[in-house]
C-alpha positions in Angstrom: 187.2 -98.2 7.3 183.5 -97.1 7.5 181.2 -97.9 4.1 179.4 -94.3 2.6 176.9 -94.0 -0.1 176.9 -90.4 -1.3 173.6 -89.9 -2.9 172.7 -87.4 -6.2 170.0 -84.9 -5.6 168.8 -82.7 -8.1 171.6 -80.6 -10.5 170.7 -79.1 -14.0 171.2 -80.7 -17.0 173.9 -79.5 -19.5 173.0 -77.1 -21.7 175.3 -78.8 -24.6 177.0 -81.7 -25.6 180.5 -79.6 -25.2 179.5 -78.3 -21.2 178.1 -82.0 -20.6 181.4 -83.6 -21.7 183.5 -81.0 -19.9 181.4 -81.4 -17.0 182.0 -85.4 -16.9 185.7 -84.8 -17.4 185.7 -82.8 -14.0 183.9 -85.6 -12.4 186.0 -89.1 -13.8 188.9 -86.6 -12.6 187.7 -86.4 -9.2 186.7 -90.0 -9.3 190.8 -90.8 -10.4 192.1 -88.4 -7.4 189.9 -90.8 -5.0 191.9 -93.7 -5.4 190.9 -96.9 -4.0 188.7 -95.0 -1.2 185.6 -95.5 -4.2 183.7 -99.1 -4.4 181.0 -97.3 -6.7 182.3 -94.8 -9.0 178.8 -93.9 -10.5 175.6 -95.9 -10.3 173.3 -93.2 -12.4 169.3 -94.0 -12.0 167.1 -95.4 -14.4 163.2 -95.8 -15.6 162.5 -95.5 -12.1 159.2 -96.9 -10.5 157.7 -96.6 -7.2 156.0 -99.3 -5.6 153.8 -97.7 -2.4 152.7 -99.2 1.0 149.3 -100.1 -0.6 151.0 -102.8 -3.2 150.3 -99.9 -6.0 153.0 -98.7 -8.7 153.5 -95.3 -10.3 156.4 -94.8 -13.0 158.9 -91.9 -11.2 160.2 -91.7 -8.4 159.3 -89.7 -5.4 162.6 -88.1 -4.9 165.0 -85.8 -6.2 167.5 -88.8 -6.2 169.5 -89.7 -9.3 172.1 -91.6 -8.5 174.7 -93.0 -6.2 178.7 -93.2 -5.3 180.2 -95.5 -2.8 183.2 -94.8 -1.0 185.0 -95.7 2.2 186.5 -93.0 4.8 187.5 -93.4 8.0 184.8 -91.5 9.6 181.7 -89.2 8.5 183.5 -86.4 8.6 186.1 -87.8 5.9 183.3 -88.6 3.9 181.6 -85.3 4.2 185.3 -83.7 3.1 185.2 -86.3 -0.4 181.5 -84.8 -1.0 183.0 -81.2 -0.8 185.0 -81.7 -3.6 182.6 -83.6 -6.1 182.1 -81.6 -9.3 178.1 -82.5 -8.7 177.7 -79.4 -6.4 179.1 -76.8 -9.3 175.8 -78.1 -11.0 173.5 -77.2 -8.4 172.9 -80.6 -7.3 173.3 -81.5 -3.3 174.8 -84.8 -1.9 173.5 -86.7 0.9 176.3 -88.8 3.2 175.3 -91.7 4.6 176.8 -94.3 6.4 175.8 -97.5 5.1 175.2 -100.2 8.1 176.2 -104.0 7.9 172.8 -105.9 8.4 173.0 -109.6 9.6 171.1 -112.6 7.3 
């Protein structure tokens, strides 16, 4: 089994409390049907700061990314068909699939 991070771009906010919890009922649902496939369920972004080339800071980040899931497929293509499915997308957000590469120490 290959390692993917699927990675949260953009999406709109709820307009209420009721379409926000409905929305993360369809999501933990999703998360439920993917069994033991996910090694991150949800890994959300917080009080993000960038640190640039030239050693300086800024508070915010410098992309549309806010958040993260794990999971592992058997190839891209699997991973790509999990991404399909997440309840993300019916917000308007996109996911990025990546496969995440063993680096040695």
């Amino acid at each position: 089994m290959k390692t993917f991070m699927m990675s949260y771009l953009g999406g709109e906010q709820p307009s209420s409390p009721e379409e926000g919890k409905a929305h993360f009922a369809k999501y933990r649902e999703w998360l439920n049907s993917l069994g033991k496939a996910v090694l991150v369920p949800a890994a959300p972004l917080k009080d993000t700061t960038t640190v640039n080339p030239d050693g300086s800071v800024i508070e915010g980040s410098t992309t549309a990314m806010s958040g993260y899931t794990i999971v592992q497929a058997e190839s891209l293509d699997a991973a790509i068909k999990i991404a399909q499915d997440c309840p993300f997308l019916e917000i308007g957000g996109s996911l990025e699939v990546s496969e995440l590469m063993e680096m040695p120490v």
